[in-house]
ROKOL-68933 format. One record per residue: z, y, x of N, C-alpha, C in turn; residue number from 1; residue in three letters. Coordinates in steps of 0.1 Angstrom, whole numbers, always signed. Example, Ala and Ser with C-alpha at 12.3 -4.5 7.8 and 13.67 -1.06 7.14 Angstrom:
{pt {+78; -57; +132}; {+78; -45; +123}; {+78; -33; +132}; 1; "ALA"}
{pt {+71; -22; +128}; {+71; -11; +137}; {+79; +0; +129}; 2; "SER"}
***
This chain:
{pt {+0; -12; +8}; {+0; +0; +0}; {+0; +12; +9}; 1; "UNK"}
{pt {-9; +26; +10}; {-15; +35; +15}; {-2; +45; +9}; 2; "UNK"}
{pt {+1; +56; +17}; {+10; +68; +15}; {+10; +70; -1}; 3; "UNK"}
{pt {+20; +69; -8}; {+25; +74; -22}; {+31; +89; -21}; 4; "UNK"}
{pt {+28; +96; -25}; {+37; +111; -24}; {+43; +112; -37}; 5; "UNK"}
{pt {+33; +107; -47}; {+31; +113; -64}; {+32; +99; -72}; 6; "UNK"}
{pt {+33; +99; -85}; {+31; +89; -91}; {+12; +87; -92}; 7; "UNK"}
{pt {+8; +98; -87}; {-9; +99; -89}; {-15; +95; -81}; 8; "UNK"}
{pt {-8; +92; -68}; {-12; +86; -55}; {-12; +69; -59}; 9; "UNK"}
{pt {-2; +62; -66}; {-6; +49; -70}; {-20; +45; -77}; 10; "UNK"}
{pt {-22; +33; -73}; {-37; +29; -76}; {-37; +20; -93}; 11; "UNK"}
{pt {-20; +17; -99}; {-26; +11; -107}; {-21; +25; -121}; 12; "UNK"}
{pt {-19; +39; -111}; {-18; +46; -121}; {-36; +55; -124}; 13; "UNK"}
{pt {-43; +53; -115}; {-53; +57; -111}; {-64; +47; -127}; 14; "UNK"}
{pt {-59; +33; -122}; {-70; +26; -129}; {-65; +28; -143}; 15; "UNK"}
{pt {-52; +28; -146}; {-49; +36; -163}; {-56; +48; -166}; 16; "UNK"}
{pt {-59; +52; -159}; {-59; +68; -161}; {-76; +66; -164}; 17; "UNK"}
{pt {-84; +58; -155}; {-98; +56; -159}; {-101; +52; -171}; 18; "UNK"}
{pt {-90; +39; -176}; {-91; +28; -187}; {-89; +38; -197}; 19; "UNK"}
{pt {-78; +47; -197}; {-79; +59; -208}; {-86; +64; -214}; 20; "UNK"}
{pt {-96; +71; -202}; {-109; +77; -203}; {-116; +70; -207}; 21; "UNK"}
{pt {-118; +60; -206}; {-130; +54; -213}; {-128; +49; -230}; 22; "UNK"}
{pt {-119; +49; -234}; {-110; +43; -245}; {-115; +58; -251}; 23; "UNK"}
{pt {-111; +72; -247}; {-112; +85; -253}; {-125; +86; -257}; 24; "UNK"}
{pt {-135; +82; -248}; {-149; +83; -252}; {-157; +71; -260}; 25; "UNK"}
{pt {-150; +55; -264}; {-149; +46; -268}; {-148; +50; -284}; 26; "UNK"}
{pt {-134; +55; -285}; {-131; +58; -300}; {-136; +68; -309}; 27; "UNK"}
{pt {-142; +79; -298}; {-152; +93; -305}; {-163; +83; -314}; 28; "UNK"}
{pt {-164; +69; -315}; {-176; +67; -320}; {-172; +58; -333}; 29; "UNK"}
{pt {-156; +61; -333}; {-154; +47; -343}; {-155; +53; -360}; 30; "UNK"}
{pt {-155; +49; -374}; {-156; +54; -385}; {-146; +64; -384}; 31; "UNK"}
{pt {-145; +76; -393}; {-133; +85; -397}; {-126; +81; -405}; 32; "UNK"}
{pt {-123; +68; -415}; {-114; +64; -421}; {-105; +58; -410}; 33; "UNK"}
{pt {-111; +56; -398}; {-101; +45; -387}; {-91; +54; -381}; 34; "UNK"}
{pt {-95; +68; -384}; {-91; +78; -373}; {-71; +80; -372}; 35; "UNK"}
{pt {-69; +75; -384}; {-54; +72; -384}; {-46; +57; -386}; 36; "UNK"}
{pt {-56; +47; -385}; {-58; +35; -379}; {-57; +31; -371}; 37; "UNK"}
{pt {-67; +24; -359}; {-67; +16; -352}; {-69; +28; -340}; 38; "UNK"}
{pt {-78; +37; -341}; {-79; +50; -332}; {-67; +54; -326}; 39; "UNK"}
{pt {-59; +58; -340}; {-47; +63; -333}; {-38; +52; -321}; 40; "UNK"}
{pt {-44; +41; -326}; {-34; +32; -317}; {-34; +30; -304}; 41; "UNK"}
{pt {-52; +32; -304}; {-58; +29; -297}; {-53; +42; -284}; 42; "UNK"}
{pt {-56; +52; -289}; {-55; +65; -283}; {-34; +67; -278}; 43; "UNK"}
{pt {-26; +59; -287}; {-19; +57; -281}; {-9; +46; -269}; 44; "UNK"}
{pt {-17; +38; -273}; {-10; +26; -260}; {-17; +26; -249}; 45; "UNK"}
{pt {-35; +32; -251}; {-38; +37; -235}; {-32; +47; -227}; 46; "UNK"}
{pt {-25; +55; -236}; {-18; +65; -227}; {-6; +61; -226}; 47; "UNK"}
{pt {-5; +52; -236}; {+8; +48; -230}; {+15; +41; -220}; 48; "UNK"}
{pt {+1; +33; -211}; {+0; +28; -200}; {+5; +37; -183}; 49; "UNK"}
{pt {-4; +53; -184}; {+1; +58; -175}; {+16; +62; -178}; 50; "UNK"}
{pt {+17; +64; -189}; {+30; +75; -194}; {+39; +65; -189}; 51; "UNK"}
{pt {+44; +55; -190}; {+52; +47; -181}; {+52; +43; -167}; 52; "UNK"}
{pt {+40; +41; -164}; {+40; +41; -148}; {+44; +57; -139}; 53; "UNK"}
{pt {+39; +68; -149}; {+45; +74; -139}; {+61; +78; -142}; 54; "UNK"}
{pt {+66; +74; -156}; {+79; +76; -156}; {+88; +66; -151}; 55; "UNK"}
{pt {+83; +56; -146}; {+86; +45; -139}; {+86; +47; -126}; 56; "UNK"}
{pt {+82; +54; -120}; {+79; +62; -107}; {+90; +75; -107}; 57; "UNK"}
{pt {+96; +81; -114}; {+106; +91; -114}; {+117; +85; -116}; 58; "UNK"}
{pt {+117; +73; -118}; {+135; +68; -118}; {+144; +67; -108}; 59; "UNK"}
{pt {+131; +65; -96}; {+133; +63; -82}; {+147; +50; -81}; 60; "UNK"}
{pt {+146; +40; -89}; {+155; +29; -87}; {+145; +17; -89}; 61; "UNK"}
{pt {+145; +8; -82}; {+134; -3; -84}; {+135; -11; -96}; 62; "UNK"}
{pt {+147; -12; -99}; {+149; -18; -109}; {+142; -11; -126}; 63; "UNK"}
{pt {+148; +1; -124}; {+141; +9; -139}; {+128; +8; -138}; 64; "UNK"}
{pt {+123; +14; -123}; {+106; +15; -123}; {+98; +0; -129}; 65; "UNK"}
{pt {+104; -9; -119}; {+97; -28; -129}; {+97; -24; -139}; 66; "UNK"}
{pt {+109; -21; -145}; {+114; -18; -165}; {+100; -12; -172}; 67; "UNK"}
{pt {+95; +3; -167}; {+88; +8; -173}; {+74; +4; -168}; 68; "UNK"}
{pt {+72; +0; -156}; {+58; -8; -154}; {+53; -20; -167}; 69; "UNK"}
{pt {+65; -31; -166}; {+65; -43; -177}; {+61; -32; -191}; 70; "UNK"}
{pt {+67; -26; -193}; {+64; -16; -207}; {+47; -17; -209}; 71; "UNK"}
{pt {+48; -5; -194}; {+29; -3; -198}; {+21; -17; -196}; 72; "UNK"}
{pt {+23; -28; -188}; {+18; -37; -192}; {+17; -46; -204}; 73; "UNK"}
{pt {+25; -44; -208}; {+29; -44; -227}; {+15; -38; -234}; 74; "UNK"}
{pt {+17; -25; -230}; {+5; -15; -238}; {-11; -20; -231}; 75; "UNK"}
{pt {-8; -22; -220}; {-23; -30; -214}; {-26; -40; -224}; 76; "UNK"}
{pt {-17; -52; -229}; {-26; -60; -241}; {-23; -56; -253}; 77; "UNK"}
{pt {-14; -48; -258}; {-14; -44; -269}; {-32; -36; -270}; 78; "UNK"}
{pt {-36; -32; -263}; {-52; -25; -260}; {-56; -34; -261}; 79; "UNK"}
{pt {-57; -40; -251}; {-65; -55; -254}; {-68; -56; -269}; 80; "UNK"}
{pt {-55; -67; -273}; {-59; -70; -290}; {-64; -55; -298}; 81; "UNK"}
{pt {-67; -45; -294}; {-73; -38; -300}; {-90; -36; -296}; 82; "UNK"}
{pt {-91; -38; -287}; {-102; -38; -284}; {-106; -52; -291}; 83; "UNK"}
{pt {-105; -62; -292}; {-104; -74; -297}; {-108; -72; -312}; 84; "UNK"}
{pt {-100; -66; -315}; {-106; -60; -329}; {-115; -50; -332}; 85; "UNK"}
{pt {-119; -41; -322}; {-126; -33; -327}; {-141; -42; -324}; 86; "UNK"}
{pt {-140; -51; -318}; {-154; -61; -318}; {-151; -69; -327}; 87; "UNK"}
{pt {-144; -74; -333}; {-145; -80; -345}; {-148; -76; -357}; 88; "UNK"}
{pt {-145; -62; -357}; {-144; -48; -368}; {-161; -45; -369}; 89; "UNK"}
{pt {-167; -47; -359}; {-181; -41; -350}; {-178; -27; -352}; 90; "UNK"}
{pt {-169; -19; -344}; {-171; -10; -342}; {-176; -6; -325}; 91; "UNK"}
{pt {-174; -18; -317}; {-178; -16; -305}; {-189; -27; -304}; 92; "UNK"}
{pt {-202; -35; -293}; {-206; -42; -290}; {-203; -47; -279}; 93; "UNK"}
{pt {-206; -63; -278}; {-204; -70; -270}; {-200; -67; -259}; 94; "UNK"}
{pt {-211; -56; -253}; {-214; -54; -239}; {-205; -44; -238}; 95; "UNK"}
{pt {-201; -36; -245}; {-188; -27; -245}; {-173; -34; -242}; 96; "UNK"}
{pt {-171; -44; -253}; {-162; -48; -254}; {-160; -54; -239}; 97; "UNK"}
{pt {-172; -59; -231}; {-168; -71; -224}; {-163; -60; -208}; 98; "UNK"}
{pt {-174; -47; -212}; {-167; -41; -203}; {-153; -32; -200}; 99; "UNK"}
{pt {-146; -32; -212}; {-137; -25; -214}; {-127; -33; -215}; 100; "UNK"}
{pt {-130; -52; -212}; {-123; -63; -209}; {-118; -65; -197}; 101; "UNK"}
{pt {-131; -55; -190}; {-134; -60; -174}; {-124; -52; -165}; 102; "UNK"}
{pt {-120; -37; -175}; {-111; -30; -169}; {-103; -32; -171}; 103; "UNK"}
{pt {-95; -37; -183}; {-80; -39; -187}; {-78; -53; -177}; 104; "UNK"}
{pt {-85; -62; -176}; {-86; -73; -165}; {-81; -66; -150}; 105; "UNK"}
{pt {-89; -60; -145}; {-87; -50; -136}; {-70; -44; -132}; 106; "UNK"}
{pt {-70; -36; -143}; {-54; -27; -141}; {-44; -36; -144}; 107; "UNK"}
{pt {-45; -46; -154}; {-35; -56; -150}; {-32; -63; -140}; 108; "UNK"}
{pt {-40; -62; -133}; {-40; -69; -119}; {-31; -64; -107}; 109; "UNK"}
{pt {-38; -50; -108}; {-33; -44; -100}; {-22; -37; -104}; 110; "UNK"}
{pt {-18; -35; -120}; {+0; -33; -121}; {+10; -42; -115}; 111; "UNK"}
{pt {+0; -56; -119}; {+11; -66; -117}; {+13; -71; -101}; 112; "UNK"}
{pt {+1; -62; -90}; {+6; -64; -77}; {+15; -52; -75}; 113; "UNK"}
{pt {+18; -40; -84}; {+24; -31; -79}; {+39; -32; -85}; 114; "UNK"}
{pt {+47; -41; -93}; {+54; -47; -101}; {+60; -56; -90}; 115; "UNK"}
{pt {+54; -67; -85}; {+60; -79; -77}; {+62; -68; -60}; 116; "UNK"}
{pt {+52; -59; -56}; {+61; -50; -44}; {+73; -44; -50}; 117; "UNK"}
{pt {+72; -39; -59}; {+83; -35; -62}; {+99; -43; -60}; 118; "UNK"}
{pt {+91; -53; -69}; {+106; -64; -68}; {+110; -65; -53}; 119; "UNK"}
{pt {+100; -74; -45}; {+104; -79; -32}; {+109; -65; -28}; 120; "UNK"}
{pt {+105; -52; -28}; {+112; -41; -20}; {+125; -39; -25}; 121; "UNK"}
{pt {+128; -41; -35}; {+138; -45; -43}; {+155; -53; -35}; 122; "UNK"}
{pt {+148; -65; -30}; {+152; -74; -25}; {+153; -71; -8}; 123; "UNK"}
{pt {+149; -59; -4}; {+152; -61; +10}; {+160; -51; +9}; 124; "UNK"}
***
């Protein structure tokens, strides 16, 4: 892991922060009856992904920080099963879905290597 200054210097707050963005410009296309639906959910558990990592990053105790990382990985498949649905719903297409699979795939990955440093640093 490369110099941290900021919670913005982490790389699995970086790939939230992408998966966001794309989710923002994702749901600009969904029906207006959804807009207090599945949109709003949508619009809220992707942000709810950074919104923990970096409050997870201000506790400065390893223990809380794991706490609120597990959270936002929480909201990483809570997104999921939404995305899940919005291809079942057909509000997105395959090739959307499969790519907005590819990123939640992605930042889980790399939460969950930034989650187990955590611990082991934890432990020393």
């Amino acid at each position: 892991m490369g110099i941290v200054r900021t919670f913005e210097d982490l790389e699995c707050w970086k790939k939230g922060t992408r998966l966001r963005r794309e989710i923002a410009i994702t749901i600009k296309q969904y029906p207006d009856y959804e807009k207090y639906g599945i949109v709003s959910q949508m619009r809220r558990s992707s942000r709810s992904i950074t919104h923990n990592i970096s409050e997870g990053y201000g506790r400065y105790h390893y223990k809380e920080n794991v706490q609120f990382c597990r959270t936002a990985r929480g909201s990483i498949y809570e997104l999921l099963d939404q995305i899940i649905v919005s291809k079942d719903e057909g509000y997105i297409d395959l090739k959307r879905y499969e790519e907005l699979r590819l990123m939640i795939t992605d930042c889980t990955k790399v939460l969950n290597g930034y989650i187990n440093y955590l611990i082991k640093a934890k432990d020393k």
